[in-house]
Structure formats: structure tokens, C-alpha cells
Phi, psi and omega in degrees: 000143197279156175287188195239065235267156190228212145231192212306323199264022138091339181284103198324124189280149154270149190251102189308169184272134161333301195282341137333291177279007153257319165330316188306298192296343181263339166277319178268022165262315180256016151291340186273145191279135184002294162330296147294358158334156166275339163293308190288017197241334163297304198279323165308339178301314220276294171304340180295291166358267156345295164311298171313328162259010189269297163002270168325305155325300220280330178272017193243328167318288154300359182235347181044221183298012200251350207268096206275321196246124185269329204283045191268300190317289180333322173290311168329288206297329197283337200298295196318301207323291196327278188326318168330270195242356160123204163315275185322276189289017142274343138287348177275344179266002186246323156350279208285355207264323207297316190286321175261352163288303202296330183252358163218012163246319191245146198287149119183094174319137174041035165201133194294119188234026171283343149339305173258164209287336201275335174282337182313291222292343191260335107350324196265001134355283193265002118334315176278330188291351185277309180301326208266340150277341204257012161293308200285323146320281166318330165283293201306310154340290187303304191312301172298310185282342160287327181270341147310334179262327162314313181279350171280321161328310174287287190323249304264287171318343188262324215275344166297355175262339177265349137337279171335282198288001139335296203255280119039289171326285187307300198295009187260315165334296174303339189275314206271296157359270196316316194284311189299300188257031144240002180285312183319287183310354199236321150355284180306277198329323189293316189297312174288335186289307192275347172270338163298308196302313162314300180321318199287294170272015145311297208307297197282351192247353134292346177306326206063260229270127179243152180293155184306324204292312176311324189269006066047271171279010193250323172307263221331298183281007166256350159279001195274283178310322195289312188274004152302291178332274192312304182281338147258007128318310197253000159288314170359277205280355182276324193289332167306289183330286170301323177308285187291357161267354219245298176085046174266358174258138160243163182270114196268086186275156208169157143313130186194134202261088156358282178336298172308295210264043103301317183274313191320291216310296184312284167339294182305323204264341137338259170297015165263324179237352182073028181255150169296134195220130189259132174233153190209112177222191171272184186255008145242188166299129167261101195274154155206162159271124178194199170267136176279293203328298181317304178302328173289327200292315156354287175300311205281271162334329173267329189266352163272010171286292205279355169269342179276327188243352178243165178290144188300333182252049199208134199275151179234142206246119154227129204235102151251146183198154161273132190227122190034223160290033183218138173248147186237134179235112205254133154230099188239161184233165181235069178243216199270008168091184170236132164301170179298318215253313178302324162320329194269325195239350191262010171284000177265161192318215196332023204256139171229173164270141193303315179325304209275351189258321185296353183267172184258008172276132208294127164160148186280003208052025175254359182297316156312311178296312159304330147319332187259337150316317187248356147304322189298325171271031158269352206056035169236197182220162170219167195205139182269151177218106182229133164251107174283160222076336169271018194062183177231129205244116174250128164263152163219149185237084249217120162279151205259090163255000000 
């Protein structure tokens, strides 16, 4: 049974076709120039040949006896030849070398002896070295012709990865799609369920005094209202979440005072949990051109991670300053941290942390992400520093233009 070839992950490699690897081979053949034929590396021998004993003579002159190895010129010619024109006619050049060493170099002169074993033994030096280029030829070919079928392999491969990444490309479109006109689509039904559910305990709350059934419905109708609430929240953040990716927001840019839009965020979230929140700012304006709204949502969004993820008796720190031409905006809490390797994840869309799916606290995993969105589109940049048990320090960075 034929194997199977796989790569590292155990997944079957495609194997080019025959008909492939001879397209290859008429390609690399017909990158070589005219000249490097192999036919014309046969006809070239023969005079190459021919130099190489012209050679030989001329070194048999000048060294008279002393001249050791005769077939050394010959090897010269099989070298060139090999180097040329390939394999074939560097056996075909050790042919002719052998047949003109044995009849005009080694004695009994000019009568042919490979018939006998003493001339074969006086030929064969330079025999085995002329097969052993034109072997060593023959691999550096198979070598060329292999890093030609790699590199068609890789095209082959990259253009199936853009292919891939094509497609990949669309279905995230469609995804983006999808999330954009069912967030939409979800919009409406929810905004009328809580505004009925409001009429309703408007209604009942004039009444005064209520019956168990009435009081009853009236919890119903404020878990109705709460979880309304919550869930156009998490519509909220999908319409963002798409919007920005989408590169459907523009930035309602303006002059807008850190400050301001740090002490409002602190205040609201005061009065929503009764928690202590430490605010730290300069005794002036830190101004930038930017979005306000955004940036409060921003702002909104780290510290309601961190009022959310720390113990109720415990202070949450938003600390702003200017640093040279930059405000930098710090939040921190002192709950059960973030690892290293999560610090790496949690700015991507739907991502929680094992700690955050296992808690009874509530969330999609889209507020970070949307923070980094609209810091980036700010030119600033943002980043977590957490040790566990020690709490968690979220930065934002921001340029004063």
C-alpha cells in the first residue's frame, strides 16, 4: 500500500500530478539557453575532449617524466563539460577521454588495449573520477529540479491561501452582516417590550395600595424592564461592535475636556452602585480633539469591568495626567487579576476569561474590544498590567492634538 504523506498536524500533503512534473520539466528546460542543450553539450565534447589532450601533450612536454597522473587534463574537460551541459554529456565526455587516454596517452601508444585487464586497470583513475562528476552533476540537477517543483508548490500554496483567505475575508463580512441587521432587527421589538412594561408600572404605581396578584406582576414587570434594559445593552454593543468594523462610525470630533468627561463617567457610576471610586485628575483641562461620547464610553466600559470584577468593599482608582503631549488614563481595581496568557485575549470580540464565565457576572465579551477600537481610532493605544490577586491596571493613551 502506497504511504501517505502528512505534515506536522497529521493532515494528508497534496502531491503534485505527473502531468504537473513534466509541465515543470519542459519549463525548466526551456529556461535553459540553446547552448546548454544537451545536444549541443555532446557535440561540444568532442573538441573539449580534444583541448584536454592537446593539453596533455603540451604537459607531457613540459614535465617530460615527471608528469604523474596523465588523465588529470581530461578530468578538466569532463569537469567543464558536467558543468555545462549536464550528466549525459559528461559521460559521454569520459567516453571519449577514456578512448583517447588509452590510444595517444598510455602505453602501448596509439593501439587501443581496454580489451585487456592491464589497460582497463590503467583508465580506470579516471573513470571512476569522471562518473563520480558526472554523479555529483546529476544530484545538483535532481537539486534544481526540486527547488523548482518547491517553489511551484509554494505558488501553488500561497495562491491557495489567498483563496482561503478570500473566503475567510467574505464569511466574516457576512457574519458582520449578519450581527448588523439582526442587532437592528431586534432593536425595535425590545424598545416597545420595555416601554410597555414602563406603562404598565407607571399605571400600577398609581394605584397605591396593591393586591399580592398585583404585586406580583409588578416584580414581573420590573424583571421584564431590567432584563430589557440589559439585553439593549448587549444590542448596543453588537451595533457598535459592527458599525466599527464595518468602518461605519465617523467620530463626532471636537475639542473635549478629559477631565469633564472622567469626573461625569465617575459620578453616574456612583450613583448606580454606591461604590467608592477614587478619581485623580490635574487642577487643569487635558484637552484633545476627539469624540466625546466615545471616549466616555470607553471610560464607562474599563470602569465598569473593574466595579464588576472587584469585591464590593473594596475602592476602584481612575487616575488621569498628562504626560508630555499625551493623557494617559489609568483604571484600576484590586480583584483577582488577569494572567499573562489572557492579558494577550481579552481585547478580542466575545472573549471572557475562565474566572468571568465561571462568576454569576453577566457579559458578552464585547466591551474591550470596543475600547480598543475606539481608542485606535484615536491614535492612542490601550493596554492591561495585572498580577494575580493583585488586581488590575487598564491604560489608555491617548495623543493631545
Amino acid at each position: 500500500m502506497r504511504q501517505t504523506l502528512t505534515d506536522r498536524r497529521g493532515r494528508p500533503l497534496k502531491q503534485m500530478s505527473l502531468q504537473k512534473r513534466v509541465e515543470l520539466r519542459k519549463l525548466y528546460k526551456a529556461q535553459t539557453p540553446r547552448w546548454r542543450h544537451p545536444l549541443a553539450g555532446y557535440l561540444a565534447s568532442i573538441p573539449i575532449v580534444g583541448l584536454g589532450l592537446l593539453l596533455l601533450v603540451l604537459a607531457r612536454m613540459i614535465f617530460t617524466n615527471n608528469f604523474v597522473f596523465p588523465g588529470m587534463p581530461m578530468v578538466l574537460a569532463v569537469l567543464v563539460v558536467s558543468l555545462f551541459w549536464g550528466v549525459g554529456p559528461a559521460l559521454f565526455s569520459v567516453l571519449l577521454g577514456a578512448v583517447a587516454l588509452d590510444y595517444f596517452a598510455l602505453p602501448p601508444l596509439e593501439q587501443f588495449d581496454l580489451t585487456t585487464s592491464s589497460g582497463l586497470v590503467q583508465v580506470l583513475p579516471f573513470v571512476v573520477v569522471g562518473c563520480i562528476i558526472a554523479f555529483i552533476t546529476a544530484q545538483r540537477e535532481a537539486a534544481r529540479m526540486r527547488g523548482l517543483i518547491a517553489e511551484e508548490e509554494a505558488n501553488e500554496r500561497a495562491d491557495e491561501l489567498e483563496r482561503v483567505n478570500k473566503q475567510l475575508e467574505q464569511a466574516n463580512h457576512m457574519k458582520d452582516q449578519f450581527l448588523s441587521m439582526a442587532s437592528h432587527e431586534l432593536k425595535t421589538p425590545i424598545t416597545t417590550i420595555r416601554g410597555q412594561a414602563q406603562i404598565a408600572l407607571r399605571r400600577m404605581s398609581k394605584q397605591g395600595d396593591l393586591s399580592k396578584e398585583q404585586a406580583t406582576t409588578s416584580e414581573a414587570l420590573h424583571k421584564i424592564d431590567e432584563q430589557t434594559q440589559r439585553l439593549n445593552s448587549l444590542v448596543d454593543d453588537l451595533l457598535d461592535l459592527s458599525s466599527i468594523r464595518a468602518g461605519k462610525v465617523g467620530l463626532q470630533l471636537q475639542q473635549c475636556d478629559l477631565v469633564e468627561v472622567c469626573r461625569e463617567v465617575v459620578e453616574d457610576q456612583c450613583l448606580l452602585t454606591n461604590r467608592v471610586i477614587e478619581l485623580q485628575t490635574p487642577g487643569e483641562a487635558v484637552t484633545l480633539q476627539g469624540d466625546c461620547n466615545r471616549l466616555g464610553q470607553v471610560v464607562v466600559n474599563l470602569l465598569s469591568n473593574a466595579l464588576k470584577y472587584s469585591a464590593e468593599e473594596q475602592p476602584v482608582c481612575v487616575h488621569l495626567q498628562r504626560i508630555d503631549t499625551k493623557a494617559v488614563i489609568t483604571v484600576r481595581d484590586y480583584g483577582k487579576g488577569i494572567s499573562v496568557d489572557q492579558q494577550k485575549q481579552i481585547f478580542e470580540p466575545f472573549y471572557r476569561t475562565p474566572d468571568a464565565q465561571t462568576s454569576s457576572k453577566r457579559g458578552m465579551g464585547l466591551g474591550l474590544a470596543i475600547c480598543k477600537d475606539i481608542v485606535e481610532r484615536h491614535s492612542g493605544g490601550i493596554w492591561c498590567d495585572s498580577t494575580p490577586g493583585e488586581g488590575t491596571i487598564f491604560t489608555v493613551e491617548l495623543p493631545l492634538r
